[in-house]
VOLUMZA-690939 format. One line per field, with one value per residue (C-alpha): residue number from 1; residue in one letter; chain; x, y, z. Coordinates in Angstrom, 3 decimals, always signed. Last residue first. Example, Ala and Ser with C-alpha at 12.3 -4.5 7.8 and 13.67 -1.06 7.14 Angstrom:
2
i	2;1
aa	s;a
ch	A;A
x	+13.670;+12.300
y	-1.060;-4.500
z	+7.140;+7.800
! end
This chain:
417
i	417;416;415;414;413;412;411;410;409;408;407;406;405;404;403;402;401;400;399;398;397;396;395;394;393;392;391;390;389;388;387;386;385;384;383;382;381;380;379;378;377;376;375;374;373;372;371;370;369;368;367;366;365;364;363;362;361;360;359;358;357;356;355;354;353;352;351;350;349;348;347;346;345;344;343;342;341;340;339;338;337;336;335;334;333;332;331;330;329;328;327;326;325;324;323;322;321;320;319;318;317;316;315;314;313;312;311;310;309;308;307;306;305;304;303;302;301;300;299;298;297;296;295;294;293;292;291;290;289;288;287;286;285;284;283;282;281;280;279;278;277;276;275;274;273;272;271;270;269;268;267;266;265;264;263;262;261;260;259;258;257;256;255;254;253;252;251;250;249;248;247;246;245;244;243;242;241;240;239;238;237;236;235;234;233;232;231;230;229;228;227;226;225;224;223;222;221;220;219;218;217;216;215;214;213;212;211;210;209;208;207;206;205;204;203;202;201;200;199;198;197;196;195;194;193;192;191;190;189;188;187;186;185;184;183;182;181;180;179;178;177;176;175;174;173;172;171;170;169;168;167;166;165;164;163;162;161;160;159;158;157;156;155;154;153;152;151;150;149;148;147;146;145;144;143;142;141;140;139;138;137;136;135;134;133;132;131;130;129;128;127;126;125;124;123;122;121;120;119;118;117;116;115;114;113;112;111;110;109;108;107;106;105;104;103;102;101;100;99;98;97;96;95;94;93;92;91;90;89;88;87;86;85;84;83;82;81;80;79;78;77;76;75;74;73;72;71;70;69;68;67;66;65;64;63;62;61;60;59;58;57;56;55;54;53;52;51;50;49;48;47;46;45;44;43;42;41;40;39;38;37;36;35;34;33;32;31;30;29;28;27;26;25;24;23;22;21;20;19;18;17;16;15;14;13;12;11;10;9;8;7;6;5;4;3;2;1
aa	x;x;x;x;x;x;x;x;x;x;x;x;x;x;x;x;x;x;x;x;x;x;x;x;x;x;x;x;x;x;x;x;x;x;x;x;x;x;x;x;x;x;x;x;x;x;x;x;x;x;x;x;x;x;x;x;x;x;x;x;x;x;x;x;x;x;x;x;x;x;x;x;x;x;x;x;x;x;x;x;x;x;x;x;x;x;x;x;x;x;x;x;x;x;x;x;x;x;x;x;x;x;x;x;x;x;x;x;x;x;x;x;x;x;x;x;x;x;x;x;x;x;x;x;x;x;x;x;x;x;x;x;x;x;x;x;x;x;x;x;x;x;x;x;x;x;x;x;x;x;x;x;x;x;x;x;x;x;x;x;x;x;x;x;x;x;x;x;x;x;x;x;x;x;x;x;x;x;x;x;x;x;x;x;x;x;x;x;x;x;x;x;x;x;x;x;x;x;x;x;x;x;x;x;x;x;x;x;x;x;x;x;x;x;x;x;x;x;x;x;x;x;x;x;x;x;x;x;x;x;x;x;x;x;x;x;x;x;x;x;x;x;x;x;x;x;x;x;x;x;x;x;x;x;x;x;x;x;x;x;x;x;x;x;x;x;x;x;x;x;x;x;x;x;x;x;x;x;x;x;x;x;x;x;x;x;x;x;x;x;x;x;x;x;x;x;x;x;x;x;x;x;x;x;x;x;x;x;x;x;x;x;x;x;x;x;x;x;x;x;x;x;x;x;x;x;x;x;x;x;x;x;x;x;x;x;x;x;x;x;x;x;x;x;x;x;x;x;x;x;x;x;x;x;x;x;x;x;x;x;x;x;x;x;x;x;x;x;x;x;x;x;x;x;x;x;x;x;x;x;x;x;x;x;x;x;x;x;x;x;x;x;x;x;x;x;x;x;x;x;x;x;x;x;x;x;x;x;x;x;x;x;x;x;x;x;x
ch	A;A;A;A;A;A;A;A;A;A;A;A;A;A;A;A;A;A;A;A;A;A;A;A;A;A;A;A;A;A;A;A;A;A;A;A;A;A;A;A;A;A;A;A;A;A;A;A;A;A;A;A;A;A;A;A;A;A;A;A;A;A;A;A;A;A;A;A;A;A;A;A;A;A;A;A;A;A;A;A;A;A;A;A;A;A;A;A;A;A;A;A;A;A;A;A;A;A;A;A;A;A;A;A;A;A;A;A;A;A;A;A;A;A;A;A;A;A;A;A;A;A;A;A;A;A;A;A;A;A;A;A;A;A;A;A;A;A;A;A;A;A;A;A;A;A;A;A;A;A;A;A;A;A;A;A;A;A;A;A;A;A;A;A;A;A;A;A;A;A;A;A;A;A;A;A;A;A;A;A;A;A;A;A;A;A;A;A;A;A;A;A;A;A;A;A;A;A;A;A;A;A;A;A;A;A;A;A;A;A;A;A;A;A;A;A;A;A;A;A;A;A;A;A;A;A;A;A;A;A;A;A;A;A;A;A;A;A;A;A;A;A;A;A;A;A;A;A;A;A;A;A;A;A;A;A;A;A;A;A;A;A;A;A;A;A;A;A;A;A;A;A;A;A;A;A;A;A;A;A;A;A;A;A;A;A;A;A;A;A;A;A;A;A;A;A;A;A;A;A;A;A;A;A;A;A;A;A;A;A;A;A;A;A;A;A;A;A;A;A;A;A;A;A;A;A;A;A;A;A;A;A;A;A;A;A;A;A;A;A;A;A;A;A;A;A;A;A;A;A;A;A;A;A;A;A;A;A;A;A;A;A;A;A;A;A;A;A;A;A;A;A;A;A;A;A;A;A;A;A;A;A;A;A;A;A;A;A;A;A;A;A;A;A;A;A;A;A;A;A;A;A;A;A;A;A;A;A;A;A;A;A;A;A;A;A;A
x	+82.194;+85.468;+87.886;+87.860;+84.654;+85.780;+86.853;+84.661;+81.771;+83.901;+83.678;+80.343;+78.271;+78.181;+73.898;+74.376;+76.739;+74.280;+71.844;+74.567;+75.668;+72.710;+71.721;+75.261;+74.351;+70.942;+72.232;+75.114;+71.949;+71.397;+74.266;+73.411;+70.247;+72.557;+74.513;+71.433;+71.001;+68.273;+70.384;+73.422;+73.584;+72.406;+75.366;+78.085;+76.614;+75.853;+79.320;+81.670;+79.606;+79.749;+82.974;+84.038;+82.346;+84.255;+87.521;+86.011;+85.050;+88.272;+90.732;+89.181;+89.521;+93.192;+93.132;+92.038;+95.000;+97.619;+96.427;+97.038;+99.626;+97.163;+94.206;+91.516;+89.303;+91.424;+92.442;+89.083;+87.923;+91.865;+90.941;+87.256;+88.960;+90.793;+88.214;+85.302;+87.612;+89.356;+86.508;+83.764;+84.809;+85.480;+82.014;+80.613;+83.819;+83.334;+79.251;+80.087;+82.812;+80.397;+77.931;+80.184;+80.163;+76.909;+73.618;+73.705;+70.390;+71.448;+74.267;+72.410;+71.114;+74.501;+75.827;+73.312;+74.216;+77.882;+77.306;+74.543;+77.878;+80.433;+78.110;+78.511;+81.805;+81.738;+79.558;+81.811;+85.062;+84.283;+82.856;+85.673;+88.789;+87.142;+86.660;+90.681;+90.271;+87.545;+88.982;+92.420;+90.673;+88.609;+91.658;+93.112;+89.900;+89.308;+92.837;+91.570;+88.692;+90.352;+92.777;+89.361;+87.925;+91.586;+90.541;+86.919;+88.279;+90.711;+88.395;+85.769;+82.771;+80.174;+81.760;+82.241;+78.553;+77.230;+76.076;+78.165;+81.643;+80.547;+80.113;+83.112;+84.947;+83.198;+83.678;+86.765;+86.728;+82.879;+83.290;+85.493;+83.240;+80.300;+81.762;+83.155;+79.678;+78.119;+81.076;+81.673;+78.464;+79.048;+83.053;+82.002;+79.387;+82.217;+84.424;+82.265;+80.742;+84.685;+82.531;+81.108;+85.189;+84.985;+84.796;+86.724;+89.054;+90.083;+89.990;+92.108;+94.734;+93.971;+95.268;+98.083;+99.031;+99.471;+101.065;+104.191;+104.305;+106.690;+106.739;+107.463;+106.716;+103.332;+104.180;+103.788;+106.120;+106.745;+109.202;+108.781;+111.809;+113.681;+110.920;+108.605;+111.063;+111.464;+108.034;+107.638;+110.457;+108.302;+105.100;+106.509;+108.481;+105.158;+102.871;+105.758;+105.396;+101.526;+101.524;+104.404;+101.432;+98.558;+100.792;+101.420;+97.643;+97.149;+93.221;+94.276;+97.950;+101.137;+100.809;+97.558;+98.930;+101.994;+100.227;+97.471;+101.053;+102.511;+99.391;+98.751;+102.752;+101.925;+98.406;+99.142;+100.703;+97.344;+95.173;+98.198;+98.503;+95.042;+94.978;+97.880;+96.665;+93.708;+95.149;+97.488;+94.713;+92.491;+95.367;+96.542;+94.813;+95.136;+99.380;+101.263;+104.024;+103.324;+99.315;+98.962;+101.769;+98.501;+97.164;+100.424;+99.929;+96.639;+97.725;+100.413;+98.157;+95.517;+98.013;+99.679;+96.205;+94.979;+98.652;+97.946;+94.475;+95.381;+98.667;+95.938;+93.458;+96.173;+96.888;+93.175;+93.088;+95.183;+94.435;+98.279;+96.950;+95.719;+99.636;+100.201;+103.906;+102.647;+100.895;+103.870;+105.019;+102.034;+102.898;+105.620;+105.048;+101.854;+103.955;+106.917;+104.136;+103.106;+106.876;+107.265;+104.133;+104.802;+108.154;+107.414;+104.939;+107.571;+109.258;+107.608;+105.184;+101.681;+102.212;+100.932;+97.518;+97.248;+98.593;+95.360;+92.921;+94.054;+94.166;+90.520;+89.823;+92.903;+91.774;+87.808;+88.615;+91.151;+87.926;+85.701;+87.753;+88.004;+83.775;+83.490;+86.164;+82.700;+81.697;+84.142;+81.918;+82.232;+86.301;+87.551;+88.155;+90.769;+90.517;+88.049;+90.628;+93.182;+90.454;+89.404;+92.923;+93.993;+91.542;+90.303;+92.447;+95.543;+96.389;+94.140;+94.376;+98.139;+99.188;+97.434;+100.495;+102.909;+101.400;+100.177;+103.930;+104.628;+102.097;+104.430;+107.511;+106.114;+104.556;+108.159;+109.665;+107.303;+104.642;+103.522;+100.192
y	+63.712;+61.956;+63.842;+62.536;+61.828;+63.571;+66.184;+67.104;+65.949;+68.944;+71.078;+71.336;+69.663;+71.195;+71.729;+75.487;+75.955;+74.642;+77.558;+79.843;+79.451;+79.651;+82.809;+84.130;+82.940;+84.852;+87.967;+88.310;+89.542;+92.682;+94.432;+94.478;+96.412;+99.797;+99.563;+100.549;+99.823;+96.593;+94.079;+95.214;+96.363;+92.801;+91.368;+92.760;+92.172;+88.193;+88.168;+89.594;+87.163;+84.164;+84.141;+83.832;+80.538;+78.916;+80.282;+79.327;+75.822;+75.147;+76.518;+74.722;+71.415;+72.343;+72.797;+68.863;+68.243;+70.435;+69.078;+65.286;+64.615;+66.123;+64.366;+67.125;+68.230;+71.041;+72.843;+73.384;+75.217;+76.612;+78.483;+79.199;+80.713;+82.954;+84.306;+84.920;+86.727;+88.824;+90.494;+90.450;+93.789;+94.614;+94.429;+96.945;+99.476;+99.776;+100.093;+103.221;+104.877;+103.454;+106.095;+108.565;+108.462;+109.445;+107.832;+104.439;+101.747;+98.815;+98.804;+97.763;+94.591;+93.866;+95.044;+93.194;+89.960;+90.163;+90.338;+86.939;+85.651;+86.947;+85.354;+81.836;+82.280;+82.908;+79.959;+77.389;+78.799;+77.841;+79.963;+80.620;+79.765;+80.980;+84.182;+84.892;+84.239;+86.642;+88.977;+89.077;+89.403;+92.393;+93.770;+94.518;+94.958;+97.900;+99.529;+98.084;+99.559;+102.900;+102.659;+101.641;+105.152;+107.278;+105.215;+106.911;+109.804;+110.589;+109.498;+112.312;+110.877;+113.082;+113.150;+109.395;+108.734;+107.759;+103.968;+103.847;+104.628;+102.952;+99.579;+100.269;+100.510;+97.587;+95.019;+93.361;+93.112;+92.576;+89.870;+87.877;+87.882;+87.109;+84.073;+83.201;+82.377;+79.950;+77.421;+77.495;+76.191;+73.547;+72.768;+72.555;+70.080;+67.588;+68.339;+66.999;+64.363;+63.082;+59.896;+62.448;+63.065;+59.442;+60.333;+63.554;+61.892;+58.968;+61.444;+63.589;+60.274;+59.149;+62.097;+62.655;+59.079;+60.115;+63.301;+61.089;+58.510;+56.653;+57.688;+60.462;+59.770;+61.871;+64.681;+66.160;+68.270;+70.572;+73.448;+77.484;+78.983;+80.489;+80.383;+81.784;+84.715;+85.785;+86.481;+89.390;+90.925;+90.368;+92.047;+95.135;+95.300;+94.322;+97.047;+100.128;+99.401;+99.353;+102.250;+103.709;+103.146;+104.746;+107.902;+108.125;+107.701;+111.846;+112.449;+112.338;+114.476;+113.575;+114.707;+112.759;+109.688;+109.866;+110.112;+107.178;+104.889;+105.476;+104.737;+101.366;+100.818;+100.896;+99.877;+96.799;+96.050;+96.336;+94.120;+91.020;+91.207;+90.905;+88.042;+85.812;+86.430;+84.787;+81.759;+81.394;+81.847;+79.366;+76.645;+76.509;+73.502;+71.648;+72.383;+74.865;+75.628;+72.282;+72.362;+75.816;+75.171;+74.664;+78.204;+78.743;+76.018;+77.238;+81.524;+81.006;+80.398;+82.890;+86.023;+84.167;+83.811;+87.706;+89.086;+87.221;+88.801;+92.423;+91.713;+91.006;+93.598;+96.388;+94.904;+95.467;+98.674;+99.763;+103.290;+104.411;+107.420;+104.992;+104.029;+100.233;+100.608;+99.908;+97.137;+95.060;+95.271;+93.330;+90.800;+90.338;+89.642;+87.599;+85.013;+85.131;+83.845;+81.272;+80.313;+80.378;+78.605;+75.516;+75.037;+75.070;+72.163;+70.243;+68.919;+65.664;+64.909;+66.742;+69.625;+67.214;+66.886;+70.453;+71.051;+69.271;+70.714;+74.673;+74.493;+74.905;+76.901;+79.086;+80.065;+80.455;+82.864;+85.289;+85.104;+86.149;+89.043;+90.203;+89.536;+92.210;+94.619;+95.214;+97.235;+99.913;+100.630;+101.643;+101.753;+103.567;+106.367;+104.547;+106.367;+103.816;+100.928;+102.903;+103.324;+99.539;+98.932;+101.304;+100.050;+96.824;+94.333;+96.392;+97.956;+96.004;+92.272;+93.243;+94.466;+91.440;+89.722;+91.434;+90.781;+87.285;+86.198;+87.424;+85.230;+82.353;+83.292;+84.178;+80.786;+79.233;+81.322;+80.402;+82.397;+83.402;+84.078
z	+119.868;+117.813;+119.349;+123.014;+124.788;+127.877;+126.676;+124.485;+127.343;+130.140;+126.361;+126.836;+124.008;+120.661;+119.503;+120.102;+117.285;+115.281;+116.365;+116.049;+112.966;+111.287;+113.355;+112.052;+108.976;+108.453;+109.634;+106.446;+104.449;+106.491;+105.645;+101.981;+102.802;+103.319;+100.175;+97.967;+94.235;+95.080;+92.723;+92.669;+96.464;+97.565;+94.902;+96.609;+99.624;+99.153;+97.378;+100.384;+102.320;+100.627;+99.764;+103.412;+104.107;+101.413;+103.055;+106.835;+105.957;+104.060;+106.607;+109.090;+106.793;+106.210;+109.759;+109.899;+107.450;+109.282;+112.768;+112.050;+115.059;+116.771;+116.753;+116.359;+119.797;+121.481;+117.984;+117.038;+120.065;+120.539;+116.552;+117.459;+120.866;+119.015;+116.074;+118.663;+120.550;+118.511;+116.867;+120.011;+121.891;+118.071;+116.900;+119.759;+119.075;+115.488;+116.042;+118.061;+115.594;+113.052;+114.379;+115.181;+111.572;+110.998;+109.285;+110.595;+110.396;+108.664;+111.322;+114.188;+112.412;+111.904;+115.439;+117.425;+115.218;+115.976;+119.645;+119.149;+117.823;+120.620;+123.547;+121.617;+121.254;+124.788;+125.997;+123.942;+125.177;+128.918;+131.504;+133.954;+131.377;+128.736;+130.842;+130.457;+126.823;+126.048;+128.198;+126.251;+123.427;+125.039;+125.972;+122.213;+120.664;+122.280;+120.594;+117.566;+117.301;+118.089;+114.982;+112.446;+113.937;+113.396;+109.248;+109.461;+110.572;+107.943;+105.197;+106.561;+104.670;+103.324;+99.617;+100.049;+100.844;+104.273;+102.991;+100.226;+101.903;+105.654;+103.207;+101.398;+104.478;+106.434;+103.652;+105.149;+108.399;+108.035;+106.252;+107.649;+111.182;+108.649;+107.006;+110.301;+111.283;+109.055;+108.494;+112.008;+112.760;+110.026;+111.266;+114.616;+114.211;+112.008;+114.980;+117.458;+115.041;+114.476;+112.704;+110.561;+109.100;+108.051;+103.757;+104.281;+106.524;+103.943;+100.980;+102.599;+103.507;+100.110;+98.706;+100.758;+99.952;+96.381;+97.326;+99.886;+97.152;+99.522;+103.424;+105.951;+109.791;+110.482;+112.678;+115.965;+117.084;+114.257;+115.402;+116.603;+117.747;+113.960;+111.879;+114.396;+115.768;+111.432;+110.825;+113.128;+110.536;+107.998;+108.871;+110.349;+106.146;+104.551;+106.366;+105.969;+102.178;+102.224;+104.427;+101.256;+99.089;+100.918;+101.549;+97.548;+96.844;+97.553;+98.538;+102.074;+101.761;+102.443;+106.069;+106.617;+104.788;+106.767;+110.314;+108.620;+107.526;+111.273;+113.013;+110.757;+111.114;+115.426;+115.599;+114.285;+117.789;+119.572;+117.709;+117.222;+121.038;+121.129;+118.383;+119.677;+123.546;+122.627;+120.776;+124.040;+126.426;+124.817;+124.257;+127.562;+129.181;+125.852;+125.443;+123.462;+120.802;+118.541;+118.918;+117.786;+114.822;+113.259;+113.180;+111.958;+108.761;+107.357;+108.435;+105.475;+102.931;+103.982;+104.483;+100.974;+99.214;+100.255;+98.818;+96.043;+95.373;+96.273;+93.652;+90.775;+92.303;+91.767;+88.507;+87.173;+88.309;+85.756;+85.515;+85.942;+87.964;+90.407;+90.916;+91.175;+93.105;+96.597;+95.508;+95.256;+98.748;+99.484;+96.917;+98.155;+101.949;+100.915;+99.024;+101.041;+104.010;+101.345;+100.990;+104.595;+106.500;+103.387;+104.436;+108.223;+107.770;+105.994;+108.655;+109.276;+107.138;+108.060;+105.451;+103.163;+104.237;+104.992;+101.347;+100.131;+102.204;+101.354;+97.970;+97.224;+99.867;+98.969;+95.984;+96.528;+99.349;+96.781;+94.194;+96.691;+97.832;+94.025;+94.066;+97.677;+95.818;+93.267;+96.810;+95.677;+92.980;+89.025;+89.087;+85.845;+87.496;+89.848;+93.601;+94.807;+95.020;+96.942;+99.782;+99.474;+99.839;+102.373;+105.672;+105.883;+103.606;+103.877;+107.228;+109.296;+108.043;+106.567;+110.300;+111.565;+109.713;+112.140;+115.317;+114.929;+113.906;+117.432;+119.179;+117.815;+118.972;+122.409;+122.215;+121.675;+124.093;+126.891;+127.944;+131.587;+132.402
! end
């Protein structure tokens, strides 16, 4: 499929701030995080990742409807964007030595609102680089292409932490360097090619009738009963799917033990799952096309299921290298063709506010996981059950899911279901 420059421009931003999904949130900060003394369990990061979710959920609806005036939606993408670039660079100076834990989790959390902040407003610019009929393959292509180029500072920060030295923090903070800097300059093709095209003309009281506006679509939003569906199912699932990116280290470090577990490995593991992962979103897409999105997010739910109930049961760590490469023949997909899903049936000229709704659902969603297996180890004093209490809202989410009509009847009955 050939892409224009505007959704080459826009793909790119996809690889450089999947770099901070992989590099930071999955792999180097929960490592970093266990090396302070003072640090009773690298599953507490599940509450700091919580906190970060609660954040932007709460701001997210409210600068979606704002973001809708013309021009400002590219405002809001770069300070949050400057945001998460910053305060990524900041954690590479937070030294475990220094003991102060506590500021490491302060720069983790605004790093985590900026990724977030900024991902509200260029999962919008969707609508603005792309058209219906090419919105699945586009959103797909983002994420694979996004999988396969964080390999490249995530290879060159686990080359440099094996050289430096595994049980050393100084490689872990220059990856965290190297991670802002790739992130960056794959930021600077969307603010130069991508623009708003739809907009809402701007007018007085622009916040106050931001306000009503959200509070106008929050109060009608069941009339949009396709989107309104969505938003529940999707509410369920994507907590998982953002779980699991982010909990699997400190889960594979209880479960196996961190005196048993080859750190080195585990992270050359987290490189291969991304290499599948690459394709596979590419696959999803392309069999969108044949099958529709709904059946394949539907296929890469019951996949994330398998692997949960799958993973309760690992003892080695060929055993996550298998589990790593079941979830991420599902990762990409599930996550691009929910974004094309959503963006296919919301009026357009209104995508920042719905996607502040999207946004919403999935940041709410997502403190319930980290939590729920925070709190399962607390409470029973074994990592391995934790796993098991994300199930219950993937099944949630897919038996709503399952209620959506085909998208031939979204189509055809427009947004409102």
């Amino acid at each position: 499929m050939k892409v224009s420059k505007e959704e080459r421009s826009w793909i790119l931003y996809d690889c450089g701030n999947s770099a901070y999904s992989m590099t930071v949130t999955t792999a180097l900060l929960p490592i970093v995080f266990g090396m302070f003394e003072n640090v009773g369990n690298s599953m507490d990061l599940g509450y700091f990742n919580s906190l970060a979710s609660i954040l932007i959920a709460v701001i997210s609806p409210i600068l979606g409807t704002l973001a809708d005036y013309k021009d400002k939606k590219k405002r809001f993408f770069l300070f949050f964007a400057l945001v998460g670039l910053l305060s990524t660079l900041s954690l590479a100076f937070v030294s475990p030595a220094s003991g102060q834990w506590q500021l490491l989790v302060l720069f983790y959390v605004l790093s985590a609102v900026g990724f977030a902040g900024s991902n509200i407003f260029y999962d919008s610019f969707l609508v603005d680089v792309t058209s219906d009929d090419r919105m699945d393959r586009v959103s797909s292509r983002g994420f694979a292409f996004g999988y396969i180029s964080s390999v490249i500072p995530f290879g060159i920060s686990l080359a440099l932490i094996f050289v430096l030295g595994m049980d050393e923090a100084i490689g872990y903070q220059v990856g965290f360097i190297i991670t802002a800097l790739w992130w960056g300059l794959l930021t600077v093709p969307m603010l130069r090619d991508v623009r708003q095209r739809y907009y809402i003309e701007p007018e007085a009281q622009p916040v106050v009738k931001s306000f009503k506006r959200l509070g106008q679509t929050f109060k009608h939003i069941r009339e949009y009963k396709t989107v309104f569906i969505f938003l529940i199912a999707y509410f369920c699932y994507i907590d998982g799917v953002d779980t699991i990116i982010k909990m699997v280290v400190p889960y594979a470090e209880s479960v196996l033990g961190a005196d048993s577990l080859d750190t080195f490995v585990l992270l050359g593991i987290l490189l291969v799952i991304q290499i599948i992962a690459f394709p596979c979103a590419i696959l999803y897409g392309n069999l969108a096309k044949k099958y529709s999105a709904r059946t394949m997010i539907i296929v890469g739910i019951v996949t994330y299921i398998i692997s949960c109930g799958a993973a309760f049961f690992i003892s080695s760590i060929w055993h996550i290298f298998m589990l790593g490469a079941l979830i991420g023949s599902a990762q990409g997909g599930i996550q691009a063709l929910s974004r094309s899903y959503y963006g296919k049936i919301i009026p357009k000229e209104r995508s920042n506010e719905f996607f502040g709704f999207y946004n919403i659902f999935g940041k709410f969603a997502a403190i319930i996981g980290p939590f729920l297996m925070s709190l399962t180890t607390t409470l029973t004093g074994n990592a391995r059950f934790s796993i098991l209490s994300i199930i219950p809202l993937f099944i949630a989410g897919l038996l709503v899911f399952m209620v959506l009509p085909r998208e031939k009847a979204v189509h055809a009955d427009g947004v409102r279901g």
